[in-house]
C-alpha positions as CSV (number, residue, x, y, z in Angstrom):
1,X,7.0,-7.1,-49.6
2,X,5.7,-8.1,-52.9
3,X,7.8,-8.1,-55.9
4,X,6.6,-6.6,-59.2
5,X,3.8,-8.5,-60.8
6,X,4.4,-9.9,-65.0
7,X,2.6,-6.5,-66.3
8,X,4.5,-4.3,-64.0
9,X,7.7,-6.3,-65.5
10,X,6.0,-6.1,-69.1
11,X,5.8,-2.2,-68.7
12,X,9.2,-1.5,-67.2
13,X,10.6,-3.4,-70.3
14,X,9.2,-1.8,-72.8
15,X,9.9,1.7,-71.2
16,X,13.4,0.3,-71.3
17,X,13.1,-0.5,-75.0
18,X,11.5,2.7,-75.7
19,X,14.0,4.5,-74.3
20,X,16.9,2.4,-76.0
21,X,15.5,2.9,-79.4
22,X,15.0,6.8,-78.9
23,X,19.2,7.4,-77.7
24,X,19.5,4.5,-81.0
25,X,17.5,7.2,-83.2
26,X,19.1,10.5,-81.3
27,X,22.7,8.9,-82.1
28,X,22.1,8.3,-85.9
29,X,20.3,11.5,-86.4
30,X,23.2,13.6,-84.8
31,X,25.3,12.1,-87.4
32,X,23.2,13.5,-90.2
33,X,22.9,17.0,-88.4
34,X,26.3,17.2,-87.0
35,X,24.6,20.4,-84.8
36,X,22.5,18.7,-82.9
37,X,25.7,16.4,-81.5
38,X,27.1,19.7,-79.8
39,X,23.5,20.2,-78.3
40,X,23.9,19.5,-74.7
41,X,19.7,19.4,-74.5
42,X,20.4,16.4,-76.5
43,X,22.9,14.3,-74.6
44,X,21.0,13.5,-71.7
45,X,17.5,12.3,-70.5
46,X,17.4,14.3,-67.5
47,X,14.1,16.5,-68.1
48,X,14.8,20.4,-68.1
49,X,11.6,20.5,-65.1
50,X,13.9,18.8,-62.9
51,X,17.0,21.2,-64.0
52,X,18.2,19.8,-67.0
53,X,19.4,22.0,-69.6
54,X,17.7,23.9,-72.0
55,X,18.1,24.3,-76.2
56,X,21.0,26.6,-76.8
57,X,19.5,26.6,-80.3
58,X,16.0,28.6,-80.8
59,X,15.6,26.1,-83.4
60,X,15.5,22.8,-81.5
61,X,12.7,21.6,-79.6
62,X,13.7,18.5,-77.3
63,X,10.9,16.0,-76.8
64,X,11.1,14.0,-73.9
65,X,9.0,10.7,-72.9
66,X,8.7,11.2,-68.8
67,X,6.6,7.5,-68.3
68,X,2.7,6.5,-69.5
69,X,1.4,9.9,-71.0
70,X,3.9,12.3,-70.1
71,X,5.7,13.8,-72.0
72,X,7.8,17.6,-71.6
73,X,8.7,20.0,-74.4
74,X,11.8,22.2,-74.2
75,X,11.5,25.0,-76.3
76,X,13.4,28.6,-76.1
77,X,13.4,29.0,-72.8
78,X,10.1,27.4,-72.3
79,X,9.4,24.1,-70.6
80,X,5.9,22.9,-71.3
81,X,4.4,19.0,-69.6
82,X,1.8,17.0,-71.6
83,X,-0.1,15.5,-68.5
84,X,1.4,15.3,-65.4
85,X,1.3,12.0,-63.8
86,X,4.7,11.6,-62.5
87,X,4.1,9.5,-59.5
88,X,0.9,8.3,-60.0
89,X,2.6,4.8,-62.2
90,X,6.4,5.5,-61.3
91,X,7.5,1.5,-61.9
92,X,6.3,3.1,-65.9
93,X,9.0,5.6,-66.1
94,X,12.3,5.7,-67.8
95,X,14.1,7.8,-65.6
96,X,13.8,8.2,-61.5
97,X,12.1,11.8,-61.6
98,X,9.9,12.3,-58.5
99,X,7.2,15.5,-58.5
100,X,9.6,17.2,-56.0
101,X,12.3,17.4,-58.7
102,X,10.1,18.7,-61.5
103,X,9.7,22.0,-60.1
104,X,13.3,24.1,-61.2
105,X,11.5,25.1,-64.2
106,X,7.7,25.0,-65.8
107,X,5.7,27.3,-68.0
108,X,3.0,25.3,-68.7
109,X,1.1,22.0,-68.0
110,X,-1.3,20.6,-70.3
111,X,-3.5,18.0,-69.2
112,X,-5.0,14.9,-71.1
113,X,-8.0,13.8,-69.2
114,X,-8.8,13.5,-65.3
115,X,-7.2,10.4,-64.7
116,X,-4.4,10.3,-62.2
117,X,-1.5,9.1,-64.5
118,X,-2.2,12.5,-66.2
119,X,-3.0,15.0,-63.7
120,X,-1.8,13.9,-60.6
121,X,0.8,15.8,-60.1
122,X,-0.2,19.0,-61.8
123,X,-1.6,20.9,-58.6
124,X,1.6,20.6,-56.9
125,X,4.0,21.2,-59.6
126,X,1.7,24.1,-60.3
127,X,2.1,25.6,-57.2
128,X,5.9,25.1,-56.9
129,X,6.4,26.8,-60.1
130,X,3.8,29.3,-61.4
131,X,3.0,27.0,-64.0
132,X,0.0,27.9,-66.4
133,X,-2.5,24.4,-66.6
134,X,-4.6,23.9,-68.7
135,X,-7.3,21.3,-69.1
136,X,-11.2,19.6,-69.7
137,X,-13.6,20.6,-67.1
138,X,-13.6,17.4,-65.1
139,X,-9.8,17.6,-65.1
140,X,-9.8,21.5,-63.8
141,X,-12.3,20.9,-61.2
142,X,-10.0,18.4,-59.7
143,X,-7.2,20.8,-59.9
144,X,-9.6,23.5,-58.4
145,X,-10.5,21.1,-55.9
146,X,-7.1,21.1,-54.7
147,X,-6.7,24.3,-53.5
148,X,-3.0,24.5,-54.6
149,X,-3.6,26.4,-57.9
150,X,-5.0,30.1,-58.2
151,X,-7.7,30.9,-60.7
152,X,-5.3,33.5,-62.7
153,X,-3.4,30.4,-63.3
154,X,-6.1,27.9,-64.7
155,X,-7.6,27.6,-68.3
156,X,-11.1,25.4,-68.6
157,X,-10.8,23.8,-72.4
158,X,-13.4,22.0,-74.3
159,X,-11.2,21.3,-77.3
160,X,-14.0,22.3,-80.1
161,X,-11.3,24.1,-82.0
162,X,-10.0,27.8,-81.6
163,X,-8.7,28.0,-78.2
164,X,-4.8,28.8,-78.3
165,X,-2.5,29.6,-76.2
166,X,0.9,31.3,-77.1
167,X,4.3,31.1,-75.3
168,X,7.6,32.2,-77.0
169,X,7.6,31.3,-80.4
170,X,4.9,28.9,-80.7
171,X,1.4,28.2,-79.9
172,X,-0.5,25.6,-79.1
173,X,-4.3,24.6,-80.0
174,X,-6.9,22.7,-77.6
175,X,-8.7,19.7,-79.8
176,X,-10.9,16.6,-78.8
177,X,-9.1,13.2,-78.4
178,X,-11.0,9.7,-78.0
179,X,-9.8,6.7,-76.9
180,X,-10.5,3.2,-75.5
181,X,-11.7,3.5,-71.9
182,X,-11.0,0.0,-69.8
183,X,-13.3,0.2,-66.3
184,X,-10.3,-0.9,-63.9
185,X,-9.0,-0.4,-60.0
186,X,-7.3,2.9,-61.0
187,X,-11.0,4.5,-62.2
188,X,-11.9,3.7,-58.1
189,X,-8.8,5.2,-57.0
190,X,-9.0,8.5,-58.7
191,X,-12.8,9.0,-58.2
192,X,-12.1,8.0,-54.2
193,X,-9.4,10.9,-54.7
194,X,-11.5,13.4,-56.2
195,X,-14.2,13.0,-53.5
196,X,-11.6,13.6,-50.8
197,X,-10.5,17.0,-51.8
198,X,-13.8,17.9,-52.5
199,X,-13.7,18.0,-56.3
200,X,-17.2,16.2,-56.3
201,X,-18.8,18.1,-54.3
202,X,-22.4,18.9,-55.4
203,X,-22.9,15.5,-57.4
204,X,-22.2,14.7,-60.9
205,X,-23.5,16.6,-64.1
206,X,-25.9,14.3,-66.2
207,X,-23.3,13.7,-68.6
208,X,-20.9,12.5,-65.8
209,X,-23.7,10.0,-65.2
210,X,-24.2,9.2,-68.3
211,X,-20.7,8.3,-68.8
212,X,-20.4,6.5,-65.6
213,X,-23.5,4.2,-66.7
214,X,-22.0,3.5,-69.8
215,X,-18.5,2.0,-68.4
């Protein structure tokens, strides 16, 4: 059996440091807002998905950092996941959540992009929990593709501004994001992935083609 290799190291550290710095930050803060110290959603890294507890206060939101992308907001009663890529890249995680434990408790899943480290997990923690996801069109048709995820509970995004969605007390707005894309092993795995539950089927659009031409 291998051992880890000096990136896998590289990340684990700096998830470490990540981490360190955020309880750093959470400690001097609760000395300025002496509340927050008696805020049990505040003491612990232990994400509210996988049965952690909830705000008390209506007026806290806990942000938590799960590993690469994902992140989960805790908000009056509502627990929503910013990509869900749990164990897709679990030696990049600061805490040993697996998918099987993120399912006590999800409103929502919002997804980043269709590559595994943010969707992966979705379509199972969707169908544990009822979950609302919510996605680009390449990222939805993978979800679709799954079978594990009914239509009522889907939303295609395109992120041109205007689409919302509301939970309790807040809403949240779909908007374009671009970023660096680096051609690399994990682009093979999740296109070989896609194929296999069918999520290709009928051939790439022209702008998929495009796009794979281009990296």
């Amino acid at each position: 059996m291998q051992g880890p290799t000096a990136r896998e190291l590289l990340m684990r550290t700096a998830a470490a440091l990540v981490t360190s710095v955020l309880l750093i930050s959470s400690s001097a803060f609760a000395q300025t807002y002496p509340a927050l110290d008696q805020e049990p959603a505040c003491q612990t890294l232990m994400p509210a998905a996988a049965g952690g507890p909830l705000p008390r206060n209506p007026d806290v939101l806990v942000l938590r950092f799960l590993g690469v992308s994902n992140y989960e907001f805790a908000y009056r009663d509502n627990v929503i996941l910013l990509d869900a890529g749990i164990d897709k890249l679990a030696w990049w995680a600061p805490n040993d959540v697996t998918p099987e434990e993120m399912t006590r408790h999800v409103n929502a899943i919002l997804i980043g992009h269709a590559h595994g480290e943010h969707l992966w997990d979705a379509p199972y923690m969707a169908d544990k929990t009822g979950a609302l996801v919510v996605g680009d069109p390449i990222s939805m048709r993978w979800v679709r593709g799954t079978g594990r995820v009914g239509e009522k509970k889907m939303a295609v995004v395109q992120g041109l501004g205007g689409e919302t969605f509301t939970f309790n007390g807040f809403t949240v707005e779909a908007v374009q994001g671009h970023h660096n894309i680096v051609p690399d092993e994990y682009m093979r795995k999740d296109r070989a992935a896609a194929e296999a539950v069918g999520a290709l089927k009928g051939g790439l659009t022209p702008d998929q083609q495009a796009h794979d031409r281009r990296l």
